[in-house]
GUPATI-691364 format. One line per 8 residues: number of its first residue (from 1); for each residue x, y, z of C-alpha. Coordinates in steps of 0.001 Angstrom, whole numbers, plus 500000, padded with zeros to 6 digits. Each point is the difference from the previous one (the first is absolute). Last residue first. Example, Ala and Ser with C-alpha at 12.3 -4.5 7.8 and 13.67 -1.06 7.14 Angstrom:
2	513670,498940,507140; 498630,496560,500660
END
This chain:
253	034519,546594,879027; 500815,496167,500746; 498320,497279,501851; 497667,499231,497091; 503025,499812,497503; 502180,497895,502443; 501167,497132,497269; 495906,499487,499074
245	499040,496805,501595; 497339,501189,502281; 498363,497476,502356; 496221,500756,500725; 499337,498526,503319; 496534,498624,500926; 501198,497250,501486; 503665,498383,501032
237	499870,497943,502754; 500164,496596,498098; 502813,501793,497598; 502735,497577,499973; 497355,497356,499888; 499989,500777,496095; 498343,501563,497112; 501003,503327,501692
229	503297,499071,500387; 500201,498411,496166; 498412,502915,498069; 502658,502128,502012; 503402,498120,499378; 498442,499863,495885; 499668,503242,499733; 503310,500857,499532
221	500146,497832,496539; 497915,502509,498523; 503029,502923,499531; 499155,502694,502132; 500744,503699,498088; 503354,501681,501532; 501329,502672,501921; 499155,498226,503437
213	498934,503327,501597; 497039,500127,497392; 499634,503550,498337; 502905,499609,497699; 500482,497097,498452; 495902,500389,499269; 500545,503187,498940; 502561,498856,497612
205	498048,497589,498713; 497089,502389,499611; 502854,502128,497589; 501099,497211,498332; 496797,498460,498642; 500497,496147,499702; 499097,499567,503518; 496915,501427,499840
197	497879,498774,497150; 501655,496663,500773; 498165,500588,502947; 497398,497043,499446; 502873,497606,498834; 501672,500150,503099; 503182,501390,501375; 498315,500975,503323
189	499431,503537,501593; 498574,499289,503496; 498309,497037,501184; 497049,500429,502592; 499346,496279,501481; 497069,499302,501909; 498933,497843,502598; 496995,497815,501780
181	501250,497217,502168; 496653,497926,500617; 499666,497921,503100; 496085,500643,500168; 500954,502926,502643; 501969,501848,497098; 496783,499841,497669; 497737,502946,500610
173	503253,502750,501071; 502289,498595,497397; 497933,499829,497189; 498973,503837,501040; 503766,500765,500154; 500521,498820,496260; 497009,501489,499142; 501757,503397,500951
165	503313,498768,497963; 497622,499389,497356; 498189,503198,500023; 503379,501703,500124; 500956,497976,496728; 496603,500729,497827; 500550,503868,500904; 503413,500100,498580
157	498934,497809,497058; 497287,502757,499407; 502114,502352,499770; 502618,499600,497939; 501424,502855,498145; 501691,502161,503153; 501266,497889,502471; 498563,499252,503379
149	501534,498786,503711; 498790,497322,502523; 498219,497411,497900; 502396,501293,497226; 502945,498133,501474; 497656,496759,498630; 497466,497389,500814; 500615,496182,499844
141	497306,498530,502147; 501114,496637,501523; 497485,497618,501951; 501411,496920,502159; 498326,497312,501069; 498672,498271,503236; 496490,499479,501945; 499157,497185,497686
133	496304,501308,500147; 501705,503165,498925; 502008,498745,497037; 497447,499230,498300; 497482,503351,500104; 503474,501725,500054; 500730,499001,495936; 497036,501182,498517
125	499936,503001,502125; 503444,500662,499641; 499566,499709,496405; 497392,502526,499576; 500763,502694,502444; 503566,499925,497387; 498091,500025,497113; 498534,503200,500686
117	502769,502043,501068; 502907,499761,497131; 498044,498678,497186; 496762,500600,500451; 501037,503324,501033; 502052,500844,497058; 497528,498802,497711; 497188,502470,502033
109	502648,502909,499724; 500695,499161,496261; 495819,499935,498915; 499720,503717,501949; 502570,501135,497952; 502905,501979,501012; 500736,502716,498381; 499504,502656,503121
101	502728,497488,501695; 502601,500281,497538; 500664,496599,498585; 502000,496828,501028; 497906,495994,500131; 501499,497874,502366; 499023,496373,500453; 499970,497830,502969
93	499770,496057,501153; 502032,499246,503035; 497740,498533,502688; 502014,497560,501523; 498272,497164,501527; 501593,497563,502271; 498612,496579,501579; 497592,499463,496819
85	498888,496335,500358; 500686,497853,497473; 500471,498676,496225; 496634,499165,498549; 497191,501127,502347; 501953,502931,501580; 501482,501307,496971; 495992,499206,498327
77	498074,501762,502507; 502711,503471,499888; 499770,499906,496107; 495890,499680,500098; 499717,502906,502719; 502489,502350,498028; 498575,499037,497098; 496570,501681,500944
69	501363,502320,501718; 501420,501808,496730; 503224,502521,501295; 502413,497186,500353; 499060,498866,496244; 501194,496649,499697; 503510,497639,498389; 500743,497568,502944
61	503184,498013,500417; 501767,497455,501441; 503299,500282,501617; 502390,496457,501788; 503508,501591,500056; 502834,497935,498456; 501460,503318,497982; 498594,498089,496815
53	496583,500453,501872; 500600,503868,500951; 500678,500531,496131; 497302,498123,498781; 497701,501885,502396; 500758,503241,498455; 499278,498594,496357; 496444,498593,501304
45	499438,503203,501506; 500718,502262,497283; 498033,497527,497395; 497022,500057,502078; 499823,503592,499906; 497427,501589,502679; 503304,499622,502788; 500429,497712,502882
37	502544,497945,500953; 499702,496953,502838; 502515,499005,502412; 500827,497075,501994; 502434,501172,502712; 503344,499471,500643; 502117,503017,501067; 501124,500086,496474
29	496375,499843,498685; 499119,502801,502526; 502844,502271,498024; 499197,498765,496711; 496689,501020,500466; 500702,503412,501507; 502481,500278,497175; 496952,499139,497296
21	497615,502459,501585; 502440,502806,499545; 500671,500101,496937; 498790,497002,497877; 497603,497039,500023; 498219,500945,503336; 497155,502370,499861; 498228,498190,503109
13	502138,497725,502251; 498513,496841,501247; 502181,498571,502089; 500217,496151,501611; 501802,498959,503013; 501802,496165,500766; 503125,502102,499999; 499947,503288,500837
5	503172,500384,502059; 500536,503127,501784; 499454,498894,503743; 502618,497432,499250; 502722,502329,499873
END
């Protein structure tokens, strides 16, 4: 089970001090790697990276914009300057914003893309412009089931996730011969804050129960098994793959 251990390894993981973000960190700070939060509150991150420290983990974190490439640049200089080389990079950051598309203003689709699309060019750039004369490292998009199918009300987000799991495959086609593992991750319907909205409604709960085969919402522990394979030398011949993690919803009509 060696092939899965991350020790000696650091992460930066983007959009990490809840949801999501935090179990992938968790999950790679289990497996043994040095991991640093993001999010643009300081407070969030320091209070997420309290919790991993008590746990025994070593975390740092990082409070920037993902979307301003300015900070991006700065943040990236100064993790590799003051605590290490990025080995894994897990580009996690999003936002969602729900409206009829004819509503939708033009100042919404260009936050949601800075958010969901633009940031994430941004930090793998920042990050692959290291790791490439290393010729190692690991890159991590997290996408989403709607990079494949679309839901009324959002949009945008749907377009900002296929374009990501098609940069994901560009990534993977420029820097796979480098020694870079380029992946993404497309979760389903998690218990997280940002579908609250969702989850709390009974009636899209129960489509939710209903329309995936697994007849249940992921919980965000269950990412965890997948941040760590693709972090790890369990996936060295893994690239360009979009993994779904959606209890069958994408596989099912």
């Amino acid at each position: 089970m060696n092939q899965f251990d991350l020790t000696g390894r650091r992460a930066l993981i983007t959009g990490s001090s809840r949801g999501l973000g935090y179990a992938i960190a968790e999950g790679l700070a289990e497996a043994g790697a040095e991991v640093i939060l993001n999010s643009r509150k300081a407070d969030d991150v320091e209070e997420s990276c309290a919790r991993l420290r008590d746990a025994g983990h070593k975390a740092h974190g990082r409070a920037f914009d993902v979307s301003d490439p300015d900070a991006v640049e700065a943040t990236v200089a100064d993790v590799e300057a003051n605590v290490g080389p990025i080995d894994i990079l897990f580009n996690n950051a999003g936002i969602q914003h729900r409206q009829p598309l004819e509503e939708f203003s033009y100042a919404d689709w260009k936050r949601v893309m800075a958010i969901n699309l633009d940031a994430v060019f941004l930090m793998a750039q920042a990050v692959a412009k290291r790791m490439l004369p290393r010729g190692r490292g690991k890159i991590v998009n997290t996408a989403s089931i709607n990079a494949e199918i679309a839901r009324a009300s959002i949009a945008p987000y749907v377009t900002s996730k296929g374009a990501v799991k098609m940069l994901t495959k560009a990534m993977c086609v420029e820097w796979s011969s480098k020694g870079l593992n380029i992946n993404g991750i497309g979760p389903g319907y998690f218990k997280t804050e940002l579908n609250r909205p969702l989850f709390t409604n009974p009636e899209f709960d129960a489509f939710v129960c209903k329309r995936t085969p697994a007849g249940r919402w992921g919980e965000v522990h269950e990412l965890k098994g997948v941040a760590v394979f693709l972090a790890s030398d369990a996936s060295s011949y893994v690239n360009g793959h979009m993994l779904y993690v959606d209890g069958g919803m994408t596989g099912a009509v």
